[in-house]
N, C-alpha and C positions, 0 to 999 in steps of 0.2 A: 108715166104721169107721176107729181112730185104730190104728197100729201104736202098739205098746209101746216104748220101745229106751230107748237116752242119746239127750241132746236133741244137738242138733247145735253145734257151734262157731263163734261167732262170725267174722268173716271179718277176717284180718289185712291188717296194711297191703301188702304187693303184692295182692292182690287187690283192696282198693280202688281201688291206682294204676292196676291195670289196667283196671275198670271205667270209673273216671276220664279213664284217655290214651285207653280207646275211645269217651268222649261226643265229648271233645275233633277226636277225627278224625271225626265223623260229622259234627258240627256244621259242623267247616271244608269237609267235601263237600259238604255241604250249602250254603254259601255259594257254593263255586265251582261248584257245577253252575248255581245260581241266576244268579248273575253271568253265566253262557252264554248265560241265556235271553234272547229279544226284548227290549227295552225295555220295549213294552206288557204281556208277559204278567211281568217286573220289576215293573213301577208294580203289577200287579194283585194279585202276591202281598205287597209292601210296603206298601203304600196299603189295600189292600183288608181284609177279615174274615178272613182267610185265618191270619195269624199270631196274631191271636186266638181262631180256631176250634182249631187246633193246640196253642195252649195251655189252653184250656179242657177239650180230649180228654184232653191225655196232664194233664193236673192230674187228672183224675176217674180216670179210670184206676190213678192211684199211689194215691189215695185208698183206690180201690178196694181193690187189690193189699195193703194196711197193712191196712184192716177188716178182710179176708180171713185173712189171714197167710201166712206159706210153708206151701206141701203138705206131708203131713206133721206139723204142729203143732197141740196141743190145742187144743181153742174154747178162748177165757179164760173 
């Protein structure tokens, strides 16, 4: 069932930056946690499927997310 209301507002620029400065630092923990790890288990997530599978997940995911729409929002 769709609630009725005013539609929602587009999201202004501090919020984008915000989203934004928060890839940014995941990413880079992401790198340094990596960087910690063994050499081996390094080469395995560099070298290996692993960064591809990761992209492939969260690709299908946002796909998804966009088909879907935000909660709240009419079918089209």
């Amino acid at each position: 069932m769709v609630e009725s209301g005013a539609p929602r507002p587009q999201p202004g620029w501090p919020q984008v930056a915000l989203v934004a400065g928060s890839v940014v630092v995941v990413v880079l923990g992401a790198a340094l946690v990596t960087g910690l790890l063994p050499d081996p288990i390094q080469r395995a997530i560099y070298d290996g499927p692993v960064l591809i599978g990761v992209l492939i997940v969260g690709t299908a995911w946002l796909l998804w997310r966009i088909a879907h729409g935000r909660p709240g929002d009419p079918e089209p």
